[in-house]
C-alpha positions as CSV (number, residue, x, y, z in Angstrom):
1,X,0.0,0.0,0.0
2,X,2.9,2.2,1.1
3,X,4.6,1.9,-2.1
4,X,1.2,2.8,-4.3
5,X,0.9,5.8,-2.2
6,X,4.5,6.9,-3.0
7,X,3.7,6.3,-6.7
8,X,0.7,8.8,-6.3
9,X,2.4,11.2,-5.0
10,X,5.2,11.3,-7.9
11,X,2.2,11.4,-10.6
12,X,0.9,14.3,-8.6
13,X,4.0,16.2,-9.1
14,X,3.2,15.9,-12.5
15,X,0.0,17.0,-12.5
16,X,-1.0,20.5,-13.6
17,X,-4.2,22.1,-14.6
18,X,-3.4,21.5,-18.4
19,X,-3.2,17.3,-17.7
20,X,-5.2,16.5,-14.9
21,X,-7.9,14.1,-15.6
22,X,-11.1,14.5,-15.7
23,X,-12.6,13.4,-12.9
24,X,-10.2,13.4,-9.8
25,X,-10.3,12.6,-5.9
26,X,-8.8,14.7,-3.4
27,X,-9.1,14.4,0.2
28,X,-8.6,17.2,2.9
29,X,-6.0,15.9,5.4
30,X,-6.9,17.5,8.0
31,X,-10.8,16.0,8.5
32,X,-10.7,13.3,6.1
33,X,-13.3,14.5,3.9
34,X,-13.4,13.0,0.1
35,X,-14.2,15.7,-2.6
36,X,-14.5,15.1,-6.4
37,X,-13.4,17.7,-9.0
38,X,-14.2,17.8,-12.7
39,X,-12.6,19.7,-15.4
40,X,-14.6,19.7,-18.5
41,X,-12.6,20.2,-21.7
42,X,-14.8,18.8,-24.3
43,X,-17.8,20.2,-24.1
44,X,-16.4,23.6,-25.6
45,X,-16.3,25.6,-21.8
46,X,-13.1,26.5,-20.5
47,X,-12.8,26.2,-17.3
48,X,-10.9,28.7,-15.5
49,X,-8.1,27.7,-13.3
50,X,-9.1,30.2,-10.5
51,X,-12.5,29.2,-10.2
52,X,-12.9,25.5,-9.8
53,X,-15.6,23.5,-7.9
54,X,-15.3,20.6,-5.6
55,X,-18.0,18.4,-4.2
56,X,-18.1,16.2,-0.7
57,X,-18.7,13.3,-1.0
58,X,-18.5,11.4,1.9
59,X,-20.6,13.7,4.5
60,X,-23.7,13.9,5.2
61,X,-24.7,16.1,2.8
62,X,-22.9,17.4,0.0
63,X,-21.0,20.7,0.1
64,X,-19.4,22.5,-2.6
65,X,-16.7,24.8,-2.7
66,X,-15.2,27.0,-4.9
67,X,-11.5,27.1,-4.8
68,X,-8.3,27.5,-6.9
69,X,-6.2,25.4,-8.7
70,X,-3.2,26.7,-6.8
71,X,-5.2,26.2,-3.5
72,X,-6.2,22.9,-4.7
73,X,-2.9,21.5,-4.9
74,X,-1.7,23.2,-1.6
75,X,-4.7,22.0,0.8
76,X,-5.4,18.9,-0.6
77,X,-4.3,15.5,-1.0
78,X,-4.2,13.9,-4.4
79,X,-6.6,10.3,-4.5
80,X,-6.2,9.3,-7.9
81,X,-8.5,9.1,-10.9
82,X,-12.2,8.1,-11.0
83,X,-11.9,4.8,-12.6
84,X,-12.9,2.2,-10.3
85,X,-16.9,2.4,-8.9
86,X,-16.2,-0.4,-6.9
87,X,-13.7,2.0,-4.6
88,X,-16.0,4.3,-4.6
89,X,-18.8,3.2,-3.1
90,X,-16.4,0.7,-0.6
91,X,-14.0,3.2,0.7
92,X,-14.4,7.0,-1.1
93,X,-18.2,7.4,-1.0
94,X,-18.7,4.7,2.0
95,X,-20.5,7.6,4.6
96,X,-20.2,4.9,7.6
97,X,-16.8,4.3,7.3
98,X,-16.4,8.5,7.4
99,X,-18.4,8.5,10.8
100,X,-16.4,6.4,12.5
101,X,-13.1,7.6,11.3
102,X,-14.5,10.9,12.7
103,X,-15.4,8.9,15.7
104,X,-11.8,6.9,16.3
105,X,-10.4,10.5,15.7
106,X,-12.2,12.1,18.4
107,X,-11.6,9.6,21.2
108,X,-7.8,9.8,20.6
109,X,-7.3,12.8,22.9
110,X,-9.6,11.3,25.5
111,X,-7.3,7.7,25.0
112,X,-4.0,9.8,25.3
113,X,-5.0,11.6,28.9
114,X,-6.9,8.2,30.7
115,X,-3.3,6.4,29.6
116,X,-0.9,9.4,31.5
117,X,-4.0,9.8,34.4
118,X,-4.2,6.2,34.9
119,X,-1.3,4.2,32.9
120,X,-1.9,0.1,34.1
121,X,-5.7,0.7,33.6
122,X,-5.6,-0.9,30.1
123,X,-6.3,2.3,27.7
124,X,-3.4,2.3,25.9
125,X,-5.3,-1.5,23.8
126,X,-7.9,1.4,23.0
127,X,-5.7,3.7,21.9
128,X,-3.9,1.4,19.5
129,X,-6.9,0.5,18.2
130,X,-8.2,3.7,17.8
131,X,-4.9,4.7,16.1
132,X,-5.4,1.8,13.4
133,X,-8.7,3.1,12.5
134,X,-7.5,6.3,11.3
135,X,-3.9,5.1,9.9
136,X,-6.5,2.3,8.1
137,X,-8.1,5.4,7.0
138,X,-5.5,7.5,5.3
139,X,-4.4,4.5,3.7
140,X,-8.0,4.3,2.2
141,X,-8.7,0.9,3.8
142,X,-11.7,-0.4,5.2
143,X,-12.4,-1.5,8.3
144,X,-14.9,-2.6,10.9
145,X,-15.2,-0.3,14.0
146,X,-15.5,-2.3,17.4
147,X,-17.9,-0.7,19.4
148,X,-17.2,-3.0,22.3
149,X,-20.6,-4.0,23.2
């Protein structure tokens, strides 16, 4: 996986306005959030580098944004092209598996202090845990959240 990541990220260095494909996945590293970008070329529109729109598309309800090529490439992390429906619906598009990304995220700070408040009490098996789930994640794996019951 590591190594197909690494290959991503040298095609993205490649990438400019003029070659990117048509459809493209980006995701924002700081909440995890998938959003979709088309650029149109052959339907006679230009589309102008410093007005592009992005979509959500793994909340609950999708967003769009306006932003520019230049930001889009600074904020964002490159996915890859839309060619495979099958990862879409399993990992890009799969709203559960956003909610309890979100969720594993959010217990982390509440992991880290019960393991220095109370360090034999067992938190730090959560924590590891919890830390899989969002290195799974950003690796665009599922996974199946353990709730514990």
């Amino acid at each position: 996986m590591r190594n197909e990541k690494n290959k991503e990220l040298r095609e993205m260095k490649d990438l400019t306005f003029e070659n990117v494909p048509e459809w493209t996945y980006w995701r924002n590293p700081k909440t995890g959030t998938i959003l979709t970008l088309g650029i149109f070329r052959n339907n006679g529109y230009e589309n102008n580098p410093n007005h592009l729109s992005m979509s959500t598309s793994n909340t609950r309800n999708e967003l769009t944004y306006w932003y520019t090529w230049d930001e889009i490439v600074e904020k964002f992390e490159y996915l890859g092209e839309c060619d495979s429906n099958d990862f879409y619906v399993n990992v890009l598009g799969n709203k559960r598996l956003y909610r309890e990304f979100k969720l594993a995220k959010s217990r982390l700070p509440y992991l880290r202090g019960a393991l220095k408040r109370e360090p034999d009490a067992g938190h730090d098996v959560e924590l590891e845990k919890m830390l899989s789930y969002v290195e799974k994640y950003n690796n665009l794996e599922s996974f199946e959240f353990d709730y514990g019951f």
